[in-house]
MMTF fields as JSON, N, C-alpha, C and O atoms, coordinates in Angstrom:
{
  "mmtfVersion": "1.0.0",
  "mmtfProducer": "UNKNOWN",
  "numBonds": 347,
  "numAtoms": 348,
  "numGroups": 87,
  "numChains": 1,
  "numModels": 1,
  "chainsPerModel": [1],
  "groupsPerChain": [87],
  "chainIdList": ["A"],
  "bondAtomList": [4, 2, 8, 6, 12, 10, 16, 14, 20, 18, 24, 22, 28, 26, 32, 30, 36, 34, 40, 38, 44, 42, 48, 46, 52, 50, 56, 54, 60, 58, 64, 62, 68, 66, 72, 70, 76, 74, 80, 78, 84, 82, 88, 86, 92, 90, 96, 94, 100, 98, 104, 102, 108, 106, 112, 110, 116, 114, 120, 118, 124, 122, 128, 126, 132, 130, 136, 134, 140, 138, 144, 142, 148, 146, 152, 150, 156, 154, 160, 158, 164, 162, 168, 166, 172, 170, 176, 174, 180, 178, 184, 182, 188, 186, 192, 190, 196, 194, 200, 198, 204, 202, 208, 206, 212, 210, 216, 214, 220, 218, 224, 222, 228, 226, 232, 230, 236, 234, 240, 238, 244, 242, 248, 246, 252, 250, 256, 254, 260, 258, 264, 262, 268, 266, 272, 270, 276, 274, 280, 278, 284, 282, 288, 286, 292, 290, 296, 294, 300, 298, 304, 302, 308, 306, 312, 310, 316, 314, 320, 318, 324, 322, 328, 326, 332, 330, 336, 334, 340, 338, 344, 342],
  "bondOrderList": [1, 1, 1, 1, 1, 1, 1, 1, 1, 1, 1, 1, 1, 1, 1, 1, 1, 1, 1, 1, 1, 1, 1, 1, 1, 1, 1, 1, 1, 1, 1, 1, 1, 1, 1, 1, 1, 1, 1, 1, 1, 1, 1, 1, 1, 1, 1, 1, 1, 1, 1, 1, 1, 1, 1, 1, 1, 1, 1, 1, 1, 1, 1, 1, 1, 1, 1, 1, 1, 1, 1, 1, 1, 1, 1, 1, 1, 1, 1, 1, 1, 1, 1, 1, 1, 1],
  "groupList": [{"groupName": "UNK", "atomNameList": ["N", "CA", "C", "O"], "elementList": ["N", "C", "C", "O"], "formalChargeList": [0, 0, 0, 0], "bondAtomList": [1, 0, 2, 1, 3, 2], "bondOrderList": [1, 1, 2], "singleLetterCode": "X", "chemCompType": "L-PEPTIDE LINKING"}],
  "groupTypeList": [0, 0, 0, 0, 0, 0, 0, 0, 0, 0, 0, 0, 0, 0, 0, 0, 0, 0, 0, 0, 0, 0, 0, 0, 0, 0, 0, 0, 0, 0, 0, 0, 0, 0, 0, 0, 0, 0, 0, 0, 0, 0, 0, 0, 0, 0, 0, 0, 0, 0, 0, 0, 0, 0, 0, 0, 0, 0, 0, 0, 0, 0, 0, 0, 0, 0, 0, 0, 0, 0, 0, 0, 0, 0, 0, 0, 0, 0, 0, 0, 0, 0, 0, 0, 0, 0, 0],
  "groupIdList": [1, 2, 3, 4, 5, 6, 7, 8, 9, 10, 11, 12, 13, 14, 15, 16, 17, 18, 19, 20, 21, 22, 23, 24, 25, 26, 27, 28, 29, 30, 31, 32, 33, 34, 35, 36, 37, 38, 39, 40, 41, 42, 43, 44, 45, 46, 47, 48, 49, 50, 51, 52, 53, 54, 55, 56, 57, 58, 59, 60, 61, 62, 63, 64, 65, 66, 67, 68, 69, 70, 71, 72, 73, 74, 75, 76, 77, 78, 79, 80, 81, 82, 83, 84, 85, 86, 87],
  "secStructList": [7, 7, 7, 7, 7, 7, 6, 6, 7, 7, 3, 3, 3, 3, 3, 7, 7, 7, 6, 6, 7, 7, 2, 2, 2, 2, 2, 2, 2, 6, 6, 6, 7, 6, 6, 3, 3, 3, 3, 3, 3, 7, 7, 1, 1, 1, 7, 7, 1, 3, 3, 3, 3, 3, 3, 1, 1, 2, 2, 2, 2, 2, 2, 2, 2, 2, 2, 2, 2, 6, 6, 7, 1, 1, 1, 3, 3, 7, 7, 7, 1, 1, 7, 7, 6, 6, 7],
  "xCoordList": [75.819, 74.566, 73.66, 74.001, 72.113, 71.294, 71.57, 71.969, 71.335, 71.056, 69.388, 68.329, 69.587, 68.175, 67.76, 68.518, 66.565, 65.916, 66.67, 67.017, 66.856, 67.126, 65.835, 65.79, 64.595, 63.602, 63.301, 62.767, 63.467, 62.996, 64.526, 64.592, 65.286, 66.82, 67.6, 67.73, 68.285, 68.487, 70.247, 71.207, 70.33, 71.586, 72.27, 71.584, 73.766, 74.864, 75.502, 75.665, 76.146, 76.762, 77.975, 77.905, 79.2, 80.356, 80.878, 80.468, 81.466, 82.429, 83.884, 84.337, 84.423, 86.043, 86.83, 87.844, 86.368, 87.555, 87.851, 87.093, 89.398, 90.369, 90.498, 90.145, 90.855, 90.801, 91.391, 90.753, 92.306, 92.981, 92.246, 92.722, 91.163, 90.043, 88.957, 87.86, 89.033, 88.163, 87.224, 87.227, 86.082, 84.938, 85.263, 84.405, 86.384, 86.534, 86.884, 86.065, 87.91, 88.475, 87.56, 87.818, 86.171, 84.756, 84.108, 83.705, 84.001, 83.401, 84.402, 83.982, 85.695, 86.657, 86.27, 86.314, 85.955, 85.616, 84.329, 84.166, 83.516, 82.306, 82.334, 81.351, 83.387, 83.757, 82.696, 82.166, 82.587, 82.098, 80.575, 80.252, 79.945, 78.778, 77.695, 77.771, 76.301, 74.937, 73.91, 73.236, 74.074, 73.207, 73.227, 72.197, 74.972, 75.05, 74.625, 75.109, 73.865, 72.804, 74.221, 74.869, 74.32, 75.406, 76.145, 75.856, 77.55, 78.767, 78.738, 78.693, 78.745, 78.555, 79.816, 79.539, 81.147, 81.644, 80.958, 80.42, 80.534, 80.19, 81.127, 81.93, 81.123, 81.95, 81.905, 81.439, 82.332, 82.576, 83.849, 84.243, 84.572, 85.737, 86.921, 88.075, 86.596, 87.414, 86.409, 85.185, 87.628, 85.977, 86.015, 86.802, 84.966, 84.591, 84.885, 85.21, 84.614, 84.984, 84.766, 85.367, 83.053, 82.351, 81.589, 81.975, 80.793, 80.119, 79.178, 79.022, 78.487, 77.565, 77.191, 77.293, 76.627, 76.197, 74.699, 74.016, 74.193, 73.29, 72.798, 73.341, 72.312, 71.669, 69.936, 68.874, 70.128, 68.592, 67.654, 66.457, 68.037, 66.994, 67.899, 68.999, 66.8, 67.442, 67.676, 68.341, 67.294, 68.393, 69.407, 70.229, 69.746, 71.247, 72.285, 73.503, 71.148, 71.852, 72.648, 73.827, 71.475, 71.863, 73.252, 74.352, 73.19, 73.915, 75.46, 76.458, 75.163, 76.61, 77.155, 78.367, 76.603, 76.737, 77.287, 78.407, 77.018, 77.343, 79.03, 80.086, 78.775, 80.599, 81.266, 82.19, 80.651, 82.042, 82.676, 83.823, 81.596, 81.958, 82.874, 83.57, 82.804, 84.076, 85.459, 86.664, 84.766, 86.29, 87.112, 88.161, 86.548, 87.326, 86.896, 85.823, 87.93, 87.497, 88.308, 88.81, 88.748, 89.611, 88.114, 88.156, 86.991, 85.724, 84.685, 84.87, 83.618, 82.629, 81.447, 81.262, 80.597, 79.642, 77.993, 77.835, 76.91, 76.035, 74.75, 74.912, 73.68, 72.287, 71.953, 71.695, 72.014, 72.054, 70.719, 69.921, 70.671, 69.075, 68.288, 67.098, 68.378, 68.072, 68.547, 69.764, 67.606, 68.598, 69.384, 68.975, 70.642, 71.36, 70.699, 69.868, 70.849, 70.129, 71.046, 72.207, 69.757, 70.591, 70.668, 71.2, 70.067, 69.844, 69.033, 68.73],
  "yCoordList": [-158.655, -158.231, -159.441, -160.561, -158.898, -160.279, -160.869, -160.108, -162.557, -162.655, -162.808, -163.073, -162.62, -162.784, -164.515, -165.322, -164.617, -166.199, -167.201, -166.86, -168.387, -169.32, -169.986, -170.471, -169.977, -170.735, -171.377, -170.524, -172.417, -173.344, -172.821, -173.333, -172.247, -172.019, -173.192, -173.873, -173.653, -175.14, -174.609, -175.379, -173.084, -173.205, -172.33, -171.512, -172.332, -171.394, -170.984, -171.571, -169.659, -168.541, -168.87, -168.959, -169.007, -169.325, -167.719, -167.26, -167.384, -165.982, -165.681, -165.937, -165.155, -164.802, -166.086, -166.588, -166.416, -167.619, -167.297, -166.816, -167.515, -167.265, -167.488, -168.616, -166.766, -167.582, -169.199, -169.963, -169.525, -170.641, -171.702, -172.828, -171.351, -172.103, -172.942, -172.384, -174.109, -174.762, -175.239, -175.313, -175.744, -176.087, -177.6, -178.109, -178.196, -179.681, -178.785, -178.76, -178.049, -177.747, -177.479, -177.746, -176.749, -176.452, -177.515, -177.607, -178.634, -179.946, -180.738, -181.872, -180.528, -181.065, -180.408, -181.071, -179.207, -178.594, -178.958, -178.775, -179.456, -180.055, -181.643, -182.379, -181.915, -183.338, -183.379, -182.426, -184.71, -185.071, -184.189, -184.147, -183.618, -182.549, -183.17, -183.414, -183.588, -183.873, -183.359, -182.334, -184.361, -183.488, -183.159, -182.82, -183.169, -182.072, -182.154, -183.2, -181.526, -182.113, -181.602, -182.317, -180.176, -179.576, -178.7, -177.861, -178.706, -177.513, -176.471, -177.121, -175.211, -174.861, -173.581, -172.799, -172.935, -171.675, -171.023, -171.943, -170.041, -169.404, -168.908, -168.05, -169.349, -168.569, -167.825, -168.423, -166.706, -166.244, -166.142, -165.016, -166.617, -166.529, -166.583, -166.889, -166.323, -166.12, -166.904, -166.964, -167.499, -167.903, -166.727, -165.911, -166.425, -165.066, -165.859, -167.003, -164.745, -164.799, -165.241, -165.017, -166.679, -166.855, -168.121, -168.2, -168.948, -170.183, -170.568, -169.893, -171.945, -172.233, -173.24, -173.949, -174.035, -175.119, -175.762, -175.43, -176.438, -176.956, -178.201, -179.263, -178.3, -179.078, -179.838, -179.369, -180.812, -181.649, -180.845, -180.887, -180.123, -179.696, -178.499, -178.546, -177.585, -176.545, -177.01, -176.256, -177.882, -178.548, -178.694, -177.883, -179.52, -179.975, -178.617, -178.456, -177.814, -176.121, -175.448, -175.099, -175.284, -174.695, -175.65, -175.102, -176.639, -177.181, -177.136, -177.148, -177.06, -177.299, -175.492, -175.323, -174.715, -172.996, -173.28, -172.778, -173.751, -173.986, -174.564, -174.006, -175.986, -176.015, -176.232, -177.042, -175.148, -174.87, -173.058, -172.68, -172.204, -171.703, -171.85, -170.918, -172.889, -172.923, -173.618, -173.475, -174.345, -175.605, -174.268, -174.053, -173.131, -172.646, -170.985, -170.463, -170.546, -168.71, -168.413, -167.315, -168.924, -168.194, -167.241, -166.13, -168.294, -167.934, -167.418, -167.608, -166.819, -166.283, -167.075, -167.181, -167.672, -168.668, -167.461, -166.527, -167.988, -167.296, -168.291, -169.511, -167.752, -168.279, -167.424, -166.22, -168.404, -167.006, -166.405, -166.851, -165.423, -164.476, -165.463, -165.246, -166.237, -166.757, -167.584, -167.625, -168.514, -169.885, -169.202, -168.559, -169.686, -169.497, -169.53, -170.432, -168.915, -169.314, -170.602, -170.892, -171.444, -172.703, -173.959, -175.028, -173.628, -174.656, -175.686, -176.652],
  "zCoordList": [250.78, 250.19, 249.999, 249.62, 250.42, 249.895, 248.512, 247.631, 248.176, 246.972, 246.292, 246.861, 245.359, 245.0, 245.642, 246.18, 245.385, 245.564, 244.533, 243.402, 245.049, 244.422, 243.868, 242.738, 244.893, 244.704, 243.178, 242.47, 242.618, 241.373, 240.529, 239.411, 240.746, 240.127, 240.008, 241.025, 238.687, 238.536, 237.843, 237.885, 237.217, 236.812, 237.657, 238.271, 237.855, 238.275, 237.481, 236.412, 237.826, 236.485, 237.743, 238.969, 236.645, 237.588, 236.78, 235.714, 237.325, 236.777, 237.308, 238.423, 236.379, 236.952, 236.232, 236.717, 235.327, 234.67, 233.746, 232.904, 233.588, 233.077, 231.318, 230.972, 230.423, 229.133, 228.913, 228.189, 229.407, 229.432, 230.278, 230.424, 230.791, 231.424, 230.514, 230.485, 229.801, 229.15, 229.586, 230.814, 228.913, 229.336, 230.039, 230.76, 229.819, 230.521, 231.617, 232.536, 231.728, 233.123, 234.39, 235.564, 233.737, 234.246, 234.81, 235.969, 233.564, 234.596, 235.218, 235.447, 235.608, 236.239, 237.826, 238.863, 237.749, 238.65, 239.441, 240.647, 238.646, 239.416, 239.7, 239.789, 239.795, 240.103, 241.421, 241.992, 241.677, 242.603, 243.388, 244.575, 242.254, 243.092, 242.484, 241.279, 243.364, 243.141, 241.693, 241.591, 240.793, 240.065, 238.994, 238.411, 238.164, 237.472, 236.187, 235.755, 235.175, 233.765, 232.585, 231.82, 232.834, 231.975, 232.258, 233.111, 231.429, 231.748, 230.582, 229.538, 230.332, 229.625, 229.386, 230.295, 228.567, 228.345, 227.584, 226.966, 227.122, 226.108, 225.209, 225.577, 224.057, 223.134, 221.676, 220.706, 221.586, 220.359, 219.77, 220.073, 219.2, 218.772, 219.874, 219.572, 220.908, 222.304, 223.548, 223.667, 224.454, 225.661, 225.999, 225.52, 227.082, 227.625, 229.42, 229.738, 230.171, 231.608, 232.46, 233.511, 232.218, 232.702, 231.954, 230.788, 232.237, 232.228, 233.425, 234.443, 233.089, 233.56, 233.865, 232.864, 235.005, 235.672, 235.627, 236.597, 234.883, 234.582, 235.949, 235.647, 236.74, 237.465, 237.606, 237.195, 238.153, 237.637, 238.572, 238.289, 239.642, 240.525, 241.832, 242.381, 241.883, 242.652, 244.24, 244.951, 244.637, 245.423, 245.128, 245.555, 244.471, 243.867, 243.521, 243.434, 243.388, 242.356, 243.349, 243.296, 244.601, 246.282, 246.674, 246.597, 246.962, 247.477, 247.201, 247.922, 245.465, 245.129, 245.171, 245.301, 245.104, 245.401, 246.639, 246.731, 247.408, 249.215, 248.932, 249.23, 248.194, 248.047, 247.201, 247.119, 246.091, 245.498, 245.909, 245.666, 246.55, 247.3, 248.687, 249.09, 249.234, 250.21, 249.428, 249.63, 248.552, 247.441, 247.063, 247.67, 245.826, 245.374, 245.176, 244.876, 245.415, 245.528, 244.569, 244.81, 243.437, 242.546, 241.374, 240.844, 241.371, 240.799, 241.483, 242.685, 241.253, 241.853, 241.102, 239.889, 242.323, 242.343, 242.425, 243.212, 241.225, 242.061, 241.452, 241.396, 241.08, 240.743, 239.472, 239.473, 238.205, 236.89, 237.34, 238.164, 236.696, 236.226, 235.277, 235.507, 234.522, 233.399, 232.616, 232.438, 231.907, 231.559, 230.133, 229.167, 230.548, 229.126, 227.514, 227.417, 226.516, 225.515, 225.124, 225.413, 224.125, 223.829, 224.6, 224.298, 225.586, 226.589, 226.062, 226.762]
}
C-alpha cells in the first residue's frame, strides 16, 4: 500500500516492540544512523508497543526508514502522523 508523504517528516513511529524493550534498547537500535536528535517509549505505568525516532532533517528520517527496514523486521518502521506530544 502507498505511504503517505514523508515530505518535511523528521520523526519515525517504530511499532511492534516488545514490553521488555527499553528506551536504551531503542537507541541501541539506531546505532550507527544519520541524524538522530531523539529516542523516545511512551509510557504510562507500562511501556506500550511502540516509540519514536527523532531526526535533525527528513533526509536523515527517509534514509534511516530505508535501513532499519532491511536491518530489522522484528518492528514495523513508518513516518508518524504527528510529532509526539512533549517533544
Amino acid at each position: 500500500t502507498p505511504r503517505p508523504s514523508s515530505a518535511g517528516r523528521t520523526t519515525l513511529h517504530v511499532g511492534g516492540i516488545p514490553p521488555e524493550f527499553a528506551a536504551k534498547d531503542l537507541r541501541d537500535l539506531c546505532r550507527g544512523l544519520w541524524g538522530v536528535v531523539d529516542v523516545r517509549r511512551p509510557q504510562d505505568g507500562a511501556r506500550r508497543g511502540y516509540g519514536f525516532i527523532e531526526f535533525s532533517c527528513p533526509e536523515a528520517a527517509k534514509q534511516a526508514l530505508q535501513e532499519l527496514e532491511r536491518r530489522d523486521a522484528r518492528f514495523s518502521f513508518s513516518f508518524a502522523r504527528t510529532k509526539p506530544s512533549g517533544w
